[in-house]
Each structure stands twice: as structure tokens, then as C-alpha cells.
The first five atom37 places (N, CA, C, CB, O) and aatype in JSON, in Angstrom:
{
  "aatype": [20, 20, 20, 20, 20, 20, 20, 20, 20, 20, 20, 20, 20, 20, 20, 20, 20, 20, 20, 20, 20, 20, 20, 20, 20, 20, 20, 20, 20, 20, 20, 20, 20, 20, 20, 20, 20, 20, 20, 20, 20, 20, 20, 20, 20, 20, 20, 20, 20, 20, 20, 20, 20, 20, 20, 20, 20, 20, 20, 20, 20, 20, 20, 20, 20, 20, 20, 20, 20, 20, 20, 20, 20, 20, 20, 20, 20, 20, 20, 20, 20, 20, 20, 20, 20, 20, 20, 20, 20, 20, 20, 20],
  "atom_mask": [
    [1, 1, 1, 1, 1],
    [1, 1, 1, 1, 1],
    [1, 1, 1, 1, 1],
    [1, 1, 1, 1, 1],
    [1, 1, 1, 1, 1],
    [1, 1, 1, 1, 1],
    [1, 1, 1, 1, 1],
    [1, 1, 1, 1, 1],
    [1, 1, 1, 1, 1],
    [1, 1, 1, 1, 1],
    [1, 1, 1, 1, 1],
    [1, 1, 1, 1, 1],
    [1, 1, 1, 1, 1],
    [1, 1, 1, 1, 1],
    [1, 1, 1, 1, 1],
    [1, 1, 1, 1, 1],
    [1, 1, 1, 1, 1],
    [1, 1, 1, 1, 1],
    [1, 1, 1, 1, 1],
    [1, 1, 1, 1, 1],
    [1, 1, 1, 1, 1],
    [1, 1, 1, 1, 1],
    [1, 1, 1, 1, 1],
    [1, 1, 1, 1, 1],
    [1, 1, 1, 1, 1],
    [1, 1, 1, 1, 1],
    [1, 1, 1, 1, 1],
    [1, 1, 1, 1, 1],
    [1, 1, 1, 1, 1],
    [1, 1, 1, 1, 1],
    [1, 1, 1, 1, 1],
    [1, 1, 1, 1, 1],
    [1, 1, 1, 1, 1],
    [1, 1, 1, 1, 1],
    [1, 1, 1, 1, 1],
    [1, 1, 1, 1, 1],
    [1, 1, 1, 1, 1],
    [1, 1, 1, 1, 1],
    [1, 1, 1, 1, 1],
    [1, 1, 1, 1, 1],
    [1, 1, 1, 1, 1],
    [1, 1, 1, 1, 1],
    [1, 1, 1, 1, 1],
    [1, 1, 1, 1, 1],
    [1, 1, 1, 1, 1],
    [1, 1, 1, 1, 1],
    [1, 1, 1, 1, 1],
    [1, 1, 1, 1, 1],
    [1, 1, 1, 1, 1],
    [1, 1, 1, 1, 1],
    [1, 1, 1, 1, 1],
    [1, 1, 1, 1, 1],
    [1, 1, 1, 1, 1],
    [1, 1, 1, 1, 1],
    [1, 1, 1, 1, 1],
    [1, 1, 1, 1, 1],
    [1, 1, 1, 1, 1],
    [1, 1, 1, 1, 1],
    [1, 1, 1, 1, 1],
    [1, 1, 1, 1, 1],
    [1, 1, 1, 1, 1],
    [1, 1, 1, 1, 1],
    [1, 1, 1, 1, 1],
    [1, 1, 1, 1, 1],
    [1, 1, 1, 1, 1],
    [1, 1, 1, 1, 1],
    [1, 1, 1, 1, 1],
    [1, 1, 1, 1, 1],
    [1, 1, 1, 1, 1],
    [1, 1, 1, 1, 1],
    [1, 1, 1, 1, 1],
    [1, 1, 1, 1, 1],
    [1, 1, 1, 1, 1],
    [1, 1, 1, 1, 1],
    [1, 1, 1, 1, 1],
    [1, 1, 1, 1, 1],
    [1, 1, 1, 1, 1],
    [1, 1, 1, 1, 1],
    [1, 1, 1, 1, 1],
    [1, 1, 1, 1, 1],
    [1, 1, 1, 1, 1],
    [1, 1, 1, 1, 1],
    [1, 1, 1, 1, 1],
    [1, 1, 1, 1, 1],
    [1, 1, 1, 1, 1],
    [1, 1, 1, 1, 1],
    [1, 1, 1, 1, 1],
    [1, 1, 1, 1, 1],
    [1, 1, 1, 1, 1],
    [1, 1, 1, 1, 1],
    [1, 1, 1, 1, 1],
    [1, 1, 1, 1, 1]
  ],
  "atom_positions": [
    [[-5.01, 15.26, 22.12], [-4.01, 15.88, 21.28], [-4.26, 17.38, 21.28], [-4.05, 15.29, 19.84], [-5.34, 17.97, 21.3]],
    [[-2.81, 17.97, 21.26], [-3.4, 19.59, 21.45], [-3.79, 20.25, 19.82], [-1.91, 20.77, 22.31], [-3.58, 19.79, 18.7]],
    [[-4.4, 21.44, 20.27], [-4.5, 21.89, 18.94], [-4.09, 22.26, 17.57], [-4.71, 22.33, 19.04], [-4.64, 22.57, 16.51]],
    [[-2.33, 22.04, 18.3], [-1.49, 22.88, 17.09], [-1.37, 21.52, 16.58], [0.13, 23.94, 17.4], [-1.77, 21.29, 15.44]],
    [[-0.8, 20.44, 17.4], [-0.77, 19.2, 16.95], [-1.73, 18.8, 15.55], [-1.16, 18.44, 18.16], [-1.42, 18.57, 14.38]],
    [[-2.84, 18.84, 16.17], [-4.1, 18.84, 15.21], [-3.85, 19.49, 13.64], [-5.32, 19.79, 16.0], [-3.73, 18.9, 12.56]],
    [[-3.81, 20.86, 13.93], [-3.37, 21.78, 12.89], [-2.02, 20.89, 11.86], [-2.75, 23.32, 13.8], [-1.98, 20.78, 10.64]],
    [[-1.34, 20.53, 12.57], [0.07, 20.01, 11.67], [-0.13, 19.06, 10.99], [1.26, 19.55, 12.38], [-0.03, 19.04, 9.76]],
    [[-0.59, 17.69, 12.06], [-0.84, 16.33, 11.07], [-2.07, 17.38, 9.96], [-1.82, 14.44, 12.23], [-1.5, 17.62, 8.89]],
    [[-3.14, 17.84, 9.99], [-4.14, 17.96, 9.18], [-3.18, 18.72, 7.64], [-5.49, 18.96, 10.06], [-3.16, 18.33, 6.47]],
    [[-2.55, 19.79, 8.23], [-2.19, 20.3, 7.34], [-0.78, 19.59, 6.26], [-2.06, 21.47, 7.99], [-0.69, 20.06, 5.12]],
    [[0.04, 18.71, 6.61], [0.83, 17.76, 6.74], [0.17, 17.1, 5.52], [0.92, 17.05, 8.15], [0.51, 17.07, 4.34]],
    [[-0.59, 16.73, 5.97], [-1.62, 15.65, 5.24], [-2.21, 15.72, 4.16], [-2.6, 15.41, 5.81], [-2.16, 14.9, 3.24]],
    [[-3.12, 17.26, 4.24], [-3.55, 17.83, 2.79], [-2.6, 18.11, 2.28], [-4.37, 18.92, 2.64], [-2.63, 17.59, 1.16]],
    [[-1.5, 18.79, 2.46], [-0.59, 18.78, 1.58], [0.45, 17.73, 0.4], [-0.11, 19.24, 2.27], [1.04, 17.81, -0.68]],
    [[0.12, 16.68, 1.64], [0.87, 15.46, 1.17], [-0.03, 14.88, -0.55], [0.71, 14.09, 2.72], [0.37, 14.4, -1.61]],
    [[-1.32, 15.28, 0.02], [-2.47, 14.96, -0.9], [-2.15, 15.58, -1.63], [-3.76, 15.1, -0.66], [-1.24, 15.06, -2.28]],
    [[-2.47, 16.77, -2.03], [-1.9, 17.8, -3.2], [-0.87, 17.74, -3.95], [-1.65, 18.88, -2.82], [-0.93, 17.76, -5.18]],
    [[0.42, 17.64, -3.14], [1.51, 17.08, -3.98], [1.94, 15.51, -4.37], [2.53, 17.58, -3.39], [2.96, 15.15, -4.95]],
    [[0.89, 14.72, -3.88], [0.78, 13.65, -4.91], [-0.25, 13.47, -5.99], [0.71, 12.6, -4.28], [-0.44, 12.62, -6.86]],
    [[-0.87, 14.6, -5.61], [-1.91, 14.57, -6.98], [-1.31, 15.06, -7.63], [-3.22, 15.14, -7.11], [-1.63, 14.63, -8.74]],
    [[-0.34, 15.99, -7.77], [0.13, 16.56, -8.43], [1.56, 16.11, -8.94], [-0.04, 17.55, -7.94], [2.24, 16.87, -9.62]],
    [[1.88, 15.15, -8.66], [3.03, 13.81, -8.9], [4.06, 14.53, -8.71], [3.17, 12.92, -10.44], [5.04, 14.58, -9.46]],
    [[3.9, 15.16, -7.65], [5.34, 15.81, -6.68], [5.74, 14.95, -5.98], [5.19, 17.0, -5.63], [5.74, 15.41, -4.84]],
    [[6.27, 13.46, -5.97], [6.19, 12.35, -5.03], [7.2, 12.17, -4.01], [6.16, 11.2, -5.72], [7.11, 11.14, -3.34]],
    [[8.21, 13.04, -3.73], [9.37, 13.13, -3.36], [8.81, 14.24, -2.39], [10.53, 13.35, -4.46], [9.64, 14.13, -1.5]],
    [[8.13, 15.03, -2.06], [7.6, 16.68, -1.41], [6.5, 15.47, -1.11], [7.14, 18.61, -2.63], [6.57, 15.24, 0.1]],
    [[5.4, 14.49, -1.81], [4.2, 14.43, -0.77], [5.14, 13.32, 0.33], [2.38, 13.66, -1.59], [5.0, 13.63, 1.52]],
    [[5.87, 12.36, 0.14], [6.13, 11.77, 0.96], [7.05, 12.47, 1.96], [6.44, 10.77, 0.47], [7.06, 12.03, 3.11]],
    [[7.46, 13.0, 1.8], [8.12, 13.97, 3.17], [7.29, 14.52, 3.92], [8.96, 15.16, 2.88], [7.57, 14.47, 5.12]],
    [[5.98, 15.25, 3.51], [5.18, 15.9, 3.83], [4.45, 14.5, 4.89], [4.46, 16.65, 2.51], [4.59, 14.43, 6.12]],
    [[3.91, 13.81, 4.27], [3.38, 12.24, 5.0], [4.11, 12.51, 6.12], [3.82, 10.54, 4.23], [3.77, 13.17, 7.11]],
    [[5.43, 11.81, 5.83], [6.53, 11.52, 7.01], [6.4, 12.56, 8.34], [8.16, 11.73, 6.31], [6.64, 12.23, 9.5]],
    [[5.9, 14.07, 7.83], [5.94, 14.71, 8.56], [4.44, 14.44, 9.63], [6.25, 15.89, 7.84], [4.47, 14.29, 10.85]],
    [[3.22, 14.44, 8.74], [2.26, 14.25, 9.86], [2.61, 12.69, 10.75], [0.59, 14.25, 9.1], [2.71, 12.49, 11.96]],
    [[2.7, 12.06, 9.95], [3.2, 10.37, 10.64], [4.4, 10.86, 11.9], [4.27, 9.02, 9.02], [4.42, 10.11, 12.87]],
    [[5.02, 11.61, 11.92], [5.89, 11.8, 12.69], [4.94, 12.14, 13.57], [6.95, 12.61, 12.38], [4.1, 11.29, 13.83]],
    [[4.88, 13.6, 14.27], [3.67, 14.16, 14.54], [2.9, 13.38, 15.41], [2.98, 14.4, 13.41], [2.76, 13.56, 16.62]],
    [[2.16, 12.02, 14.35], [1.1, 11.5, 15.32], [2.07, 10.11, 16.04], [-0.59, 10.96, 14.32], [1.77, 9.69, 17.16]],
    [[3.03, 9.6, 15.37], [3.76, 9.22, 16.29], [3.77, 9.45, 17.84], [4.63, 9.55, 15.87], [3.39, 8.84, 18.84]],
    [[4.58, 10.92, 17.47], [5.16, 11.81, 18.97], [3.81, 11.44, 20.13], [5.3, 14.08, 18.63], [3.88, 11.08, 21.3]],
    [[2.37, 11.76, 19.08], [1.3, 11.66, 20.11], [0.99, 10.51, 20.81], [0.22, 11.98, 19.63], [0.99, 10.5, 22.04]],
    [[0.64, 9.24, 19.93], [0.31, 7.61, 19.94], [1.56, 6.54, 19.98], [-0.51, 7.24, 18.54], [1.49, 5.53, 19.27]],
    [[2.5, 6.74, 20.68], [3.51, 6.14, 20.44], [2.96, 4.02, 20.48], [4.7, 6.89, 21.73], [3.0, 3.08, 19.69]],
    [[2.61, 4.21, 21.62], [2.13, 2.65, 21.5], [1.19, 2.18, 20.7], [1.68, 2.17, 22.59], [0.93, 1.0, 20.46]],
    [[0.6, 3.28, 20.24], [-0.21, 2.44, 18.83], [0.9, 2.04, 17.69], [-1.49, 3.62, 17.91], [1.16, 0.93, 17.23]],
    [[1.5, 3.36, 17.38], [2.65, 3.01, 16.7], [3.75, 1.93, 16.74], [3.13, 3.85, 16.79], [4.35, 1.42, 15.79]],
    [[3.86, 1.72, 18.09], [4.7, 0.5, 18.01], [3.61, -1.14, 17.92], [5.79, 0.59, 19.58], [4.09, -2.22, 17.57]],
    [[2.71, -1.03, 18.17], [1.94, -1.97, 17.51], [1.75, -2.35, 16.0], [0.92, -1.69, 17.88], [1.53, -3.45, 15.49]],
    [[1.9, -1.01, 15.38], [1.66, -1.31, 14.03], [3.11, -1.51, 13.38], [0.79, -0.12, 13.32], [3.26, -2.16, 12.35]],
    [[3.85, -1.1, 13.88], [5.35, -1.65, 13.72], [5.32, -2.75, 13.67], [6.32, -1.41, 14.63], [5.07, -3.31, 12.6]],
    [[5.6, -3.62, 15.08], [5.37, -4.7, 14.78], [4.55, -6.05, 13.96], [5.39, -4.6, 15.39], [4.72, -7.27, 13.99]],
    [[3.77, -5.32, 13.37], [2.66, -6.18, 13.1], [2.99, -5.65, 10.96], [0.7, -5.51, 14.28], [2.19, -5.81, 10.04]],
    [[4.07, -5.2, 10.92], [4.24, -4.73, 9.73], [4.84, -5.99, 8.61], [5.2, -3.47, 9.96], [4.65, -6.14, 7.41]],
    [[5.63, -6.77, 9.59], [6.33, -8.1, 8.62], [5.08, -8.89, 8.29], [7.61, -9.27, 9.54], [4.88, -9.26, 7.14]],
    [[4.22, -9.17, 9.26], [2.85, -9.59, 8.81], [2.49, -9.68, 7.72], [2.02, -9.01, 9.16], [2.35, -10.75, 7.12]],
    [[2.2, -8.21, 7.15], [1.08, -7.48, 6.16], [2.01, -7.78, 5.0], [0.61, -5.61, 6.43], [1.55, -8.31, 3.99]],
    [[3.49, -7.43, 5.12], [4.55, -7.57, 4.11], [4.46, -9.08, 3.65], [6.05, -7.18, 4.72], [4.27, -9.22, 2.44]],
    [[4.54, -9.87, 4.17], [4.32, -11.65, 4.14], [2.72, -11.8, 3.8], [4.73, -12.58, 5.95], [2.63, -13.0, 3.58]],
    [[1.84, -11.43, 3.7], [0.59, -11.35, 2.98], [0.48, -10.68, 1.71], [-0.29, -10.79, 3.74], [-0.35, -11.06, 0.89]],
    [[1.37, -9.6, 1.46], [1.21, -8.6, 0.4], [1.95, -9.88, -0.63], [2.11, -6.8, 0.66], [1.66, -10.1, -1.81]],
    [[2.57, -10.31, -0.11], [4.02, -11.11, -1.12], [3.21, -12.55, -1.44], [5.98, -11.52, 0.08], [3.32, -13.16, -2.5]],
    [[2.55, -12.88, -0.55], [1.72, -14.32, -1.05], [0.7, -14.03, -2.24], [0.72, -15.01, 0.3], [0.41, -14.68, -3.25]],
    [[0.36, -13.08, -1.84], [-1.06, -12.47, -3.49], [-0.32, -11.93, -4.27], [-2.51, -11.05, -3.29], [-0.98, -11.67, -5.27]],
    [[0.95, -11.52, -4.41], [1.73, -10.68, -5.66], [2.31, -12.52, -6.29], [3.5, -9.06, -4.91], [2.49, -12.69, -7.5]],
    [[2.49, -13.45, -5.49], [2.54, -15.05, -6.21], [1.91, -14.97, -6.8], [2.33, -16.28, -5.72], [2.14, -14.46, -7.89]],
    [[0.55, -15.49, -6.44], [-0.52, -15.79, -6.62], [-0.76, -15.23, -7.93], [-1.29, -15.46, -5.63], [-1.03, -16.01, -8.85]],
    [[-0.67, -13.77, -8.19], [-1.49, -13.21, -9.32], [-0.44, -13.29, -10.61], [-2.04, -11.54, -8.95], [-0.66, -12.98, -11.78]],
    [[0.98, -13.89, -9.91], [1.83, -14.0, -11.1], [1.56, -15.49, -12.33], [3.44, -14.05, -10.36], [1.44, -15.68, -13.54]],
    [[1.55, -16.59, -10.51], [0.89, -17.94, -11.31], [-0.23, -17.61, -12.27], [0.22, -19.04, -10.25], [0.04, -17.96, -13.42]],
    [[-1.33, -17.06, -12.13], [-2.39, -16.97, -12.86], [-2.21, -16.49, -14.14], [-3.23, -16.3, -12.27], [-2.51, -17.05, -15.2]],
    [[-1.32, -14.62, -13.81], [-0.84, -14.7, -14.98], [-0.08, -15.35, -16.12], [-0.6, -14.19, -14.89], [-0.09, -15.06, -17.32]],
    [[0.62, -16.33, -15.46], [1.49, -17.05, -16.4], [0.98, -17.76, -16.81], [2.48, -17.56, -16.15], [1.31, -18.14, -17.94]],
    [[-0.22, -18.41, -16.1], [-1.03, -19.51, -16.55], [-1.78, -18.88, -18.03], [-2.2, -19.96, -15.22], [-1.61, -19.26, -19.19]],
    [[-2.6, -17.87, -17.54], [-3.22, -17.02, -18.82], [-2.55, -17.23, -19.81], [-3.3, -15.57, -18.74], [-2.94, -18.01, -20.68]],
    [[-1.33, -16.53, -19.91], [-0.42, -16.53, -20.85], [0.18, -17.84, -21.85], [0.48, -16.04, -20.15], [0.34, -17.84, -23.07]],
    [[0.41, -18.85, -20.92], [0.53, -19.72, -21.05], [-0.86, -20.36, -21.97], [0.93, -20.05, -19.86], [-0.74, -20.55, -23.18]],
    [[-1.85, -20.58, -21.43], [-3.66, -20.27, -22.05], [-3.64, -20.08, -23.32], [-4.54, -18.86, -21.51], [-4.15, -20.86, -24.13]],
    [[-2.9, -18.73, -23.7], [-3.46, -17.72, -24.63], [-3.29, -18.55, -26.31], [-2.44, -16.03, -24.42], [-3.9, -18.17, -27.31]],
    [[-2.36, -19.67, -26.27], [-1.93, -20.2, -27.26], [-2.53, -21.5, -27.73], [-0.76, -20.27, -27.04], [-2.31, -22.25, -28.68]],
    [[-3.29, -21.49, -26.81], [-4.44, -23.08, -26.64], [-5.73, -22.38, -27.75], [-5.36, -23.49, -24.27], [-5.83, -21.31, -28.35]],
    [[-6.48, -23.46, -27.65], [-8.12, -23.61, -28.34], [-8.53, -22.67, -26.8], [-9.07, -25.83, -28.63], [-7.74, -22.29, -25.94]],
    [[-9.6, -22.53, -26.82], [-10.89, -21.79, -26.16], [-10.99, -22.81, -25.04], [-12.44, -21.63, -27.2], [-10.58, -22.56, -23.91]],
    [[-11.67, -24.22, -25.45], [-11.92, -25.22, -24.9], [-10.66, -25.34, -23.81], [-12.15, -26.29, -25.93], [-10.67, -25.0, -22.62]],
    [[-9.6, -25.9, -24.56], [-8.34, -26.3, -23.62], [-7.95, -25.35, -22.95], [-7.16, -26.76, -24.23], [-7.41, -25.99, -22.04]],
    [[-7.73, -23.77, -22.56], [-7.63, -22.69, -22.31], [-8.04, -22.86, -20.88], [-8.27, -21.82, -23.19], [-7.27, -22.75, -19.93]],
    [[-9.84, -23.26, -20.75], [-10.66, -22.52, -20.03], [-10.94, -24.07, -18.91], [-12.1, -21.69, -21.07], [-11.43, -24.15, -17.78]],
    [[-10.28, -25.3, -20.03], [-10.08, -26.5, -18.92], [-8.77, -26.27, -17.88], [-9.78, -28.03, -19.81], [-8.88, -26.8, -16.77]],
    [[-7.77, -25.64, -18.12], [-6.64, -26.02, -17.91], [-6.79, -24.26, -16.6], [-5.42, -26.32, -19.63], [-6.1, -24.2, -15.59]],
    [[-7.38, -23.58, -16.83], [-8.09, -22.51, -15.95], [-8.76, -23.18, -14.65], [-9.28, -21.72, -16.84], [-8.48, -22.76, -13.53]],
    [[-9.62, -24.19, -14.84], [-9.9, -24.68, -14.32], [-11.62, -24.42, -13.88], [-8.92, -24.64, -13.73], [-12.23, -24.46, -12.81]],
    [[-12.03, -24.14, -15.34], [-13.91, -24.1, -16.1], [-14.78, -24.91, -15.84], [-14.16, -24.32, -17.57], [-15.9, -24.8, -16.35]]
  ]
}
């Protein structure tokens, strides 16, 4: 990668950082977009690897956002029981 390249994603990047620390969230994600572009242009076939491989991660993210809802509801559900029955029905 050439140097200016270098220079852009880096600077791209800290910036992106800064203005989401700073809950500018609309300026850091453009800023992102911009180094992601950038290293795109450079790595294109990595990039299209991780493309593809994106419905994946999305279909994993969505099985544990279940998951932590059942539990919660279960809790909830819990919260109105004895101690005992609570922590059977948890599965103690």
C-alpha cells in the first residue's frame, strides 16, 4: 500500500474515533466509510470475502439476540415466583 494511502485510512480512522467519542455519529461514520473505502480500493478480494461471509455473522448475531430474549423473559417471568421455584424453573 502506498504511503498516502496509509496516511488516509490512518487518518480516516482517528478521526472516525474522535468523533464518536465525541457522539458526532453521523461525521464518525462517514469518516469510517471513508478509510473502509480506501482500504477497499487496496484489498478488494479480501473485501469481497468478507462481504460474502456477512449474512453469516448477521444469522449468528440474531440467534444470541433470541437467546438472551428467552432468558430474559424467563427471568422476568422468575421474578414473581419464591426463590426456590425461580432458580428450579432457571434450571439450578
Amino acid at each position: 500500500m502506498e504511503d498516502w494511502k496509509k496516511a488516509v485510512v490512518a487518518g480516516a480512522l482517528g478521526m472516525a474515533t474522535v468523533l464518536l467519542l465525541k457522539k458526532k455519529y453521523p461525521a464518525g461514520v462517514l469518516a469510517t466509510g471513508v478509510g473502509l473505502a480506501v482500504l477497499a480500493s487496496e484489498y478488494p478480494e479480501k473485501f469481497e470475502k468478507v462481504r460474502s461471509s456477512l449474512p453469516d455473522y448477521f444469522d449468528r448475531g440474531m440467534r444470541v439476540m433470541e437467546m438472551a430474549a428467552r432468558a430474559g423473559k424467563r427471568i422476568t417471568d422468575a421474578a414473581g415466583r419464591s426463590a426456590y421455584g425461580a432458580w428450579d424453573d432457571i434450571g439450578g
